[in-house]
N, C-alpha and C positions, 0 to 999 in steps of 0.2 A: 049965454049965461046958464043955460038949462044942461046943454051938453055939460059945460064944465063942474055943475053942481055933479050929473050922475056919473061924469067920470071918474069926482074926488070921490063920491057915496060908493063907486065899488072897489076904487083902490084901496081906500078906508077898509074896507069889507074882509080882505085880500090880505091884508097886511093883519087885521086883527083876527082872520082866521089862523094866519100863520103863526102869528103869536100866541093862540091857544093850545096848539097841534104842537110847537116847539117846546110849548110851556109845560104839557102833558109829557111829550116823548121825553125830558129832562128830568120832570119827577118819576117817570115810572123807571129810566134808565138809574137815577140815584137809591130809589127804592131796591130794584133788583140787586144790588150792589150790594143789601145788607137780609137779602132774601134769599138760604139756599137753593131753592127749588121754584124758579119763575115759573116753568113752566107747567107745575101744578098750580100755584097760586092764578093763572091765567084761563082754569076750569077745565084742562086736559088731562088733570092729574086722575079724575075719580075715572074717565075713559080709556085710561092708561091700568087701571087697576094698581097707582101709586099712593102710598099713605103716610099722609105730614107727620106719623108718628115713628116712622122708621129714625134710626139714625143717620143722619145724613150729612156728608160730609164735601167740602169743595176745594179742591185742587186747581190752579191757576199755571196758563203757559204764556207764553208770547203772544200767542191768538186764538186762545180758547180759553173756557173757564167750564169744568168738567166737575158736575154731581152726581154722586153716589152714594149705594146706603155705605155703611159703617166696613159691612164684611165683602164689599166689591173695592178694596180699595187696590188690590195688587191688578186689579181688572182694568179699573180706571187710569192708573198709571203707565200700562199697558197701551190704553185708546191715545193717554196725551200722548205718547211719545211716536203712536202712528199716527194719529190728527196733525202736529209738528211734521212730519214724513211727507203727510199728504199736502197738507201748507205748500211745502221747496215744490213737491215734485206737481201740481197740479197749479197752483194760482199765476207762472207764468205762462204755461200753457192756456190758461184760459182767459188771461191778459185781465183780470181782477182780484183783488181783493179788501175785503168786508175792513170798513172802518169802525170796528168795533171786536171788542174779544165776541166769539161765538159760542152761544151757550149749548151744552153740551150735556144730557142728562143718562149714564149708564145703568143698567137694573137687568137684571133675569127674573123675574115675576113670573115669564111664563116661559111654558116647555113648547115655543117656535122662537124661528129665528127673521127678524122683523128689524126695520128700521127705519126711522119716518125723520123729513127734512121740509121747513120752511122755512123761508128768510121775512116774508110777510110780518112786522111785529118783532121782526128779530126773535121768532120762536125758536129756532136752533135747530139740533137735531137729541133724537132719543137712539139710542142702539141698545139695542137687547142680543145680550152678550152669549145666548144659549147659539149653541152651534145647530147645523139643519137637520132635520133627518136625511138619510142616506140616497132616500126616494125623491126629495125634492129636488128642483133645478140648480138651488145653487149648494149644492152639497159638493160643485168639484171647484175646491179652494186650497189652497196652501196652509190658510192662517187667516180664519172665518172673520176675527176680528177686524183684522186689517184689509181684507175685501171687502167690510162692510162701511169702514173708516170712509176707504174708497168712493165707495158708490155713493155716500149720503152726502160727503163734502162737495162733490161735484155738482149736487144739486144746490147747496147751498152758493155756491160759486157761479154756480148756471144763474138762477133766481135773483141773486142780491144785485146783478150788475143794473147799474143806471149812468147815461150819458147825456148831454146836451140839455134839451129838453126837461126830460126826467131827473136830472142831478136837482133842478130849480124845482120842480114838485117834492123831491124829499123833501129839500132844507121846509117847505109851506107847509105838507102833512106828512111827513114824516117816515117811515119804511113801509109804507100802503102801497104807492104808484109804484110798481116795480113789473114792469112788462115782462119781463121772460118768466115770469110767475104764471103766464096764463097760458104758454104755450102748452101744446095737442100733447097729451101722457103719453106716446109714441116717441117725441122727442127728447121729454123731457129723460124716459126710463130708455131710451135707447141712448142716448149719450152717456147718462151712467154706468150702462152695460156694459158699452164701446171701453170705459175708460178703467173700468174695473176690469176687464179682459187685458188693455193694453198693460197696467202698470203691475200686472200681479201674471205669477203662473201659472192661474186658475182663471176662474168668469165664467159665464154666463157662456160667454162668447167660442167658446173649448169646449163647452159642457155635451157628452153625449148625446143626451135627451133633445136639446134644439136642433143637433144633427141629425138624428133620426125623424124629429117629426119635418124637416126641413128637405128633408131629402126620398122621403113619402108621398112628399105636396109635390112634388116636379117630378119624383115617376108619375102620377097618376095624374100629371098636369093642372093641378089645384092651384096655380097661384095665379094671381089676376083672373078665378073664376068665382065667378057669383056665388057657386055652392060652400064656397070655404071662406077664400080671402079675395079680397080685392083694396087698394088704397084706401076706397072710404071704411073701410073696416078694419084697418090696423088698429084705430084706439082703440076697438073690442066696446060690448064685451061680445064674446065669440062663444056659441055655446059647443062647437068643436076643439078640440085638443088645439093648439094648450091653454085654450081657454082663459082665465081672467092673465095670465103673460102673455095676451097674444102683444100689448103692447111692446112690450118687453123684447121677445123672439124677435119681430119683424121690423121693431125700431133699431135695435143691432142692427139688424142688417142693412138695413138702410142710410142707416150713423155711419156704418164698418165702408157702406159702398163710395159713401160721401167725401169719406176721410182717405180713400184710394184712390178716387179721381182727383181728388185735390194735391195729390204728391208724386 
């Protein structure tokens, strides 16, 4: 009698957490729906240096829903039509995709070139449309925009997948349990690298600079050595060249190594 009472008391438990977390994810999905800018309203905006008083405007595709101010709109149009680009060419290579439009917010605010992706919360992605300076790493691109498109979606893509197990934790709490969200920053930015090098003429992956410091470490026999690099120190941070990309440099190559033995 005792077991059956606390088995019902945590199924009970279980079923009205789900209901809460369902009931939450349902209002905030219908609210953002009449809210340009979620991912201000979700307290990223003031860390963003974004301002609910800009004019702001939202454009809608197939699988994305893309905000900008007023004068980024020929910008914004631009990203959906590589967002769309990146959709074909990327989500069956990566054998998923996001059951919900992907929010999507464009701005140049600031004079670098940056780009930030979570699926956690269905936060989306930010692209900051300012191209790199000359001296940066990913300054060797075709079409800054659309190797950014690139690189961010594939996080999103990486991040959002859930199977088995996990598909039954969303539907309870919602876009929280999402395991490929916690893998090692080496992974996560060396698959983006990998795949921004594969699908564009430019990357990371071509880039001079990763050459040169890559081919420095192996004259002077620095890799797999304590003074520089070693596995446990690909996530960085590294306070030798290239320093906060070490994840970036050496998760390429390692994504790049991965993806050659496997073909």
């Amino acid at each position: 009698m005792k077991k059956r009472f606390w088995r019902s008391l945590i199924l009970g438990g279980w079923f009205a957490t789900g209901a809460v977390f369902t009931a939450a994810a349902m209002k905030g999905e219908a609210e953002a729906a009449h809210r340009p800018l979620s991912i201000a309203s979700q307290g990223h905006g003031d860390e963003l240096g974004l301002s609910p008083f800009w004019d702001w405007k939202t454009i809608e595709s197939d699988h994305f829903r893309v905000t900008f101010p007023k004068e980024l709109e020929l910008t914004a149009r631009r990203s959906a039509a590589y967002l769309e680009e990146a959709h074909l060419l990327l989500s069956g290579l990566m054998h998923w995709e996001p059951r919900y439009r992907v929010q999507v917010v464009v701005v140049d605010n600031a004079d670098m070139a940056n780009g930030l992706a979570a699926a956690v919360a269905r936060f989306g992605m930010v692209l900051f449309a300012t191209p790199p300076d000359n001296w940066f790493s990913t300054a060797y691109y075709e079409d800054w925009l659309r190797l950014l498109v690139i690189h961010e979606y594939t996080h999103i893509l990486n991040m959002d997948v859930t199977r088995g197990l996990y598909d039954g934790l969303r539907v309870i709490f919602g876009d929280a349990a999402l395991p490929n969200s916690i893998w090692p920053t080496w992974m996560l930015e060396g698959l983006a690298v990998y795949l921004e090098t594969r699908m564009t003429g430019g990357g990371r992956g071509r880039s001079p600079y990763y050459e040169m410091i890559l081919r420095a470490a192996v004259e002077r026999d620095l890799l797999n050595n304590p003074s520089y690099i070693t596995l446990d120190k690909v996530n960085g941070p590294n306070p030798l060249p290239p320093g906060g990309e070490t994840p970036y440099l050496f998760g390429y190559q390692l994504m790049n190594q991965v993806a050659r033995d496997a073909s």
